[in-house]
One Martini backbone bead per residue (centre of mass of N, CA, C, O) as a GRO file, in nm:
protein
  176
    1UNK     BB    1   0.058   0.063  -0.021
    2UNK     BB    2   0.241   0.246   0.004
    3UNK     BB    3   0.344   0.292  -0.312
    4UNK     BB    4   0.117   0.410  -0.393
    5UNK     BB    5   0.072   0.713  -0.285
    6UNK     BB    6   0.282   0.844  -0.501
    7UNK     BB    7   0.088   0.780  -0.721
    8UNK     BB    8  -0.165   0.917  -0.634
    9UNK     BB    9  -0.028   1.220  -0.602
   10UNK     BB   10   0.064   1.254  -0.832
   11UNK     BB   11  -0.244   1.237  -0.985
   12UNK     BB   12  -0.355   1.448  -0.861
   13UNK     BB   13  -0.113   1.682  -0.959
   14UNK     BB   14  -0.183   1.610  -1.275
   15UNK     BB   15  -0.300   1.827  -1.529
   16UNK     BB   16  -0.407   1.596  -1.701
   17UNK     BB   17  -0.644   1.509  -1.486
   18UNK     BB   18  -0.965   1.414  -1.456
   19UNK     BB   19  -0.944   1.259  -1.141
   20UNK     BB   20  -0.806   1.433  -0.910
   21UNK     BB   21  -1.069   1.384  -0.690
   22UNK     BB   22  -1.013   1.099  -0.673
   23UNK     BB   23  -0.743   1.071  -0.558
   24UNK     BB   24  -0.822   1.252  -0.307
   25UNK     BB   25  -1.008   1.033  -0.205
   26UNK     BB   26  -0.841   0.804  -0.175
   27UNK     BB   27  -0.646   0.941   0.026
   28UNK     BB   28  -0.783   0.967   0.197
   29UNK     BB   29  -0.898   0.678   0.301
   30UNK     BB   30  -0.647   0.591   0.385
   31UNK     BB   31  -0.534   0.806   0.590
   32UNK     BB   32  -0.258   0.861   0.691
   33UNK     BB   33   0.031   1.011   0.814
   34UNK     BB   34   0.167   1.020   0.541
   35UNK     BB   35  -0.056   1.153   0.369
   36UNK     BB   36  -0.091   1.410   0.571
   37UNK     BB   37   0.218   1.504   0.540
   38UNK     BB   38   0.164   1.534   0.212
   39UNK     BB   39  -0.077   1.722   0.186
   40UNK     BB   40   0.107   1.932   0.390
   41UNK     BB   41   0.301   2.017   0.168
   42UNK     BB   42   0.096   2.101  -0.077
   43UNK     BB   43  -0.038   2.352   0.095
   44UNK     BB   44   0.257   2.501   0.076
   45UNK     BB   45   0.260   2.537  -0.184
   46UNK     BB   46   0.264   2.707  -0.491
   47UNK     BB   47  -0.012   2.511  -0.601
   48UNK     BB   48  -0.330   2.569  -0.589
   49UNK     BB   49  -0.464   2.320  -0.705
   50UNK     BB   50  -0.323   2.126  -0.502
   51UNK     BB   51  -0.389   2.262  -0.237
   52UNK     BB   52  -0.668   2.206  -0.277
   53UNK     BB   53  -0.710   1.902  -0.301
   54UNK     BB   54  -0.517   1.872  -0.021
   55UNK     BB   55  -0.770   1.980   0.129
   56UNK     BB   56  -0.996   1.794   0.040
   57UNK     BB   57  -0.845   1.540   0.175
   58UNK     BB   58  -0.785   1.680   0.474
   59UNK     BB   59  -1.104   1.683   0.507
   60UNK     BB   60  -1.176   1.380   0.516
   61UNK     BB   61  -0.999   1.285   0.744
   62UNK     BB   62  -0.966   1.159   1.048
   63UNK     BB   63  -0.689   1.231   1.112
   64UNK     BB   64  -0.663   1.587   1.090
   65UNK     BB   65  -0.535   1.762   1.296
   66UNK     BB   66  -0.220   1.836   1.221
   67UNK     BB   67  -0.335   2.014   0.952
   68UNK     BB   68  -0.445   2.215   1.065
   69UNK     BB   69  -0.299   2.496   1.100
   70UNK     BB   70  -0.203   2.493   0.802
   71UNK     BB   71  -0.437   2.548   0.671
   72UNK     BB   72  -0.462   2.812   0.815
   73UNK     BB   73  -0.237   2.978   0.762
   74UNK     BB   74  -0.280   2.955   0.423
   75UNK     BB   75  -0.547   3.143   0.475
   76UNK     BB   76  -0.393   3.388   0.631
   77UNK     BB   77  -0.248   3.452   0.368
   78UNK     BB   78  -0.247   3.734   0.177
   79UNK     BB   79  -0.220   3.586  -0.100
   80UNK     BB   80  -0.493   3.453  -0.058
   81UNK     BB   81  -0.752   3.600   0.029
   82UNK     BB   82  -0.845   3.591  -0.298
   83UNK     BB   83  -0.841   3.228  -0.290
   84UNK     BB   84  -0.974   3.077   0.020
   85UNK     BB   85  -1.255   2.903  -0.007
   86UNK     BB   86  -1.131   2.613  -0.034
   87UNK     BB   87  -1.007   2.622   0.211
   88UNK     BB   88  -1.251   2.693   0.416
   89UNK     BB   89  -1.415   2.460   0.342
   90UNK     BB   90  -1.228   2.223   0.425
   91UNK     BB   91  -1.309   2.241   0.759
   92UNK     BB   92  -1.556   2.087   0.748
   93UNK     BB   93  -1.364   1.798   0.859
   94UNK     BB   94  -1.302   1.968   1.111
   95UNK     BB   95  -1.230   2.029   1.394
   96UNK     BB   96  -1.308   2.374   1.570
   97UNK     BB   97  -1.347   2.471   1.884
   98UNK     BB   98  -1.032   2.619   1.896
   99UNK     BB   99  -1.106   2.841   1.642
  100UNK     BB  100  -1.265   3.106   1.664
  101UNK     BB  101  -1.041   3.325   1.590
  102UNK     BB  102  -0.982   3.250   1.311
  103UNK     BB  103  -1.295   3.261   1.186
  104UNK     BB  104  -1.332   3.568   1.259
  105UNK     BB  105  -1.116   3.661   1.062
  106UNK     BB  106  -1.224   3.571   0.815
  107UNK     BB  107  -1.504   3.708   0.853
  108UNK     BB  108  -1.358   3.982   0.833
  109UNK     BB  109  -1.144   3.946   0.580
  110UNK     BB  110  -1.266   3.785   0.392
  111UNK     BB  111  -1.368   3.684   0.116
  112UNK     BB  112  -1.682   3.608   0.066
  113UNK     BB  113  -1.675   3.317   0.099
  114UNK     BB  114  -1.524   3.303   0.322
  115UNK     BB  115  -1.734   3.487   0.509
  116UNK     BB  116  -1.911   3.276   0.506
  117UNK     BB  117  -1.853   3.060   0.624
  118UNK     BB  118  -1.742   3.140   0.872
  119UNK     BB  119  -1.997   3.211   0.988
  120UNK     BB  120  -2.121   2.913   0.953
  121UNK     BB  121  -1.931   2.807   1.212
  122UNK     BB  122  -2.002   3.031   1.426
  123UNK     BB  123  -2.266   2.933   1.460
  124UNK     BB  124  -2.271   2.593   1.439
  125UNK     BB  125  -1.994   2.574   1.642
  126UNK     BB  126  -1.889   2.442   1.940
  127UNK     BB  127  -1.699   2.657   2.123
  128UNK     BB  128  -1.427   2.697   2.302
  129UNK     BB  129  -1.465   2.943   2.554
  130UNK     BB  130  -1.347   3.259   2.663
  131UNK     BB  131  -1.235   3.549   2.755
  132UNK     BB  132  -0.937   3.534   2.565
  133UNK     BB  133  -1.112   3.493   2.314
  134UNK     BB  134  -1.286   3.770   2.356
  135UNK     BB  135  -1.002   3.948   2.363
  136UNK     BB  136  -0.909   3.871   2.057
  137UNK     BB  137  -1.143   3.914   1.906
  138UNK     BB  138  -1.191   4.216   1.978
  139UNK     BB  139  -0.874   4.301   1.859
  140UNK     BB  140  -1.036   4.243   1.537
  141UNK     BB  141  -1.255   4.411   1.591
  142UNK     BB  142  -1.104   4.642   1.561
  143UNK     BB  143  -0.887   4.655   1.358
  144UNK     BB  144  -1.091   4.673   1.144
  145UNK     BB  145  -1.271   4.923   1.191
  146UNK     BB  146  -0.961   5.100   1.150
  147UNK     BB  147  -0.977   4.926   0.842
  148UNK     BB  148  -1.287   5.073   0.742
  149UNK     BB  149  -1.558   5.173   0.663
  150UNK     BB  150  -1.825   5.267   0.773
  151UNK     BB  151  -2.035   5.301   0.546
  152UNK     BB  152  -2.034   5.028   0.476
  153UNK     BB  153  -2.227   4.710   0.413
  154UNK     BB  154  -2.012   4.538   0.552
  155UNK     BB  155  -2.007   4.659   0.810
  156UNK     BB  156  -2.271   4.721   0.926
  157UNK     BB  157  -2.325   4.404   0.941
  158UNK     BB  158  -2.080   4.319   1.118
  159UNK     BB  159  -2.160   4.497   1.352
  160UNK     BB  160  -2.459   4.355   1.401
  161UNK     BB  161  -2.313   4.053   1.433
  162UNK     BB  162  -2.085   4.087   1.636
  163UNK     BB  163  -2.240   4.198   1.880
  164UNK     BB  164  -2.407   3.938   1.907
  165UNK     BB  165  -2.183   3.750   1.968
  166UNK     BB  166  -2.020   3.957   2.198
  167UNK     BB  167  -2.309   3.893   2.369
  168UNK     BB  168  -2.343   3.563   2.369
  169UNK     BB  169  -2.045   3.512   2.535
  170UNK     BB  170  -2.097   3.716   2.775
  171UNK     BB  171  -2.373   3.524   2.871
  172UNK     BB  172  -2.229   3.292   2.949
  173UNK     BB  173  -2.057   3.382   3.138
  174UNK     BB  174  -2.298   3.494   3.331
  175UNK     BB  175  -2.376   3.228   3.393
  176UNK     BB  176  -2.161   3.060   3.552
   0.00000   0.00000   0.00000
């Protein structure tokens, strides 16, 4: 099994492959250690159809948690900012629980789909939530007000959003 392992990878990453889906599908089966050491190698390379492919197989995995972090970095790197999407997608895969300020980064910086995905996680996943997470995510929503207009409906939008769940985690704090 192990020599298949760099057969799959090679195919998946074959510009000329109409099935490259497919093999990324394979390896996520697999899903060994090694397979996600080779697919966290490849989402941090240069090739970005290549490193969405080894998201959507790394979001397959069931033991795929020392992926996040990388996936993460990937995410937040500016270089990506306008075309990390189907990297925010792919994290529907993995345990989020202690993602919180991550995924509120994505929602408040990221382009129109990353900040949409991340929304939809920040409402459905139950996150271990701390006052340290909220007052992280507090100066992440400073950042972003003091670098955005104020008059934009996308600034009014998450400013009504942001209160809302800023509030919801303070009434937590306050059942405890």
């Amino acid at each position: 099994m192990d020599n298949k392992i760099p057969y799959l990878l090679e195919k998946m990453c074959d510009k000329s492959e109409n099935e490259a889906y497919d093999y990324a599908d394979k390896l996520a089966e697999i899903g060994t250690e090694e397979v996600v050491d080779q697919l966290i190698e490849i989402i941090k390379g240069d090739d970005l159809d290549n490193a969405y492919l080894a998201a959507r197989a790394l979001g397959k995995i069931e033991n795929n948690q020392k992926a996040l972090d990388p996936l993460l970095e990937v995410i937040h790197d500016s270089g990506n900012k306008n075309k990390n999407g189907q990297f925010v997608q792919a994290l529907e895969g993995f345990d989020l629980s202690n993602k919180f300020v991550d995924l509120f980064r994505v929602y408040l910086f990221g382009n129109f789909k990353s900040s949409n995905l991340a929304k939809h996680y920040l409402d459905y996943v139950e996150f271990d939530l701390t006052p340290r997470v909220l007052k992280k995510a507090e100066k992440h929503w400073n950042h972003f007000e003091n670098n955005v207009s104020k008059e934009s409906d996308d600034y009014l939008m998450k400013k009504d959003e942001v209160e809302t769940i800023f509030q919801e985690i303070k009434n937590l704090f306050s059942e405890e």
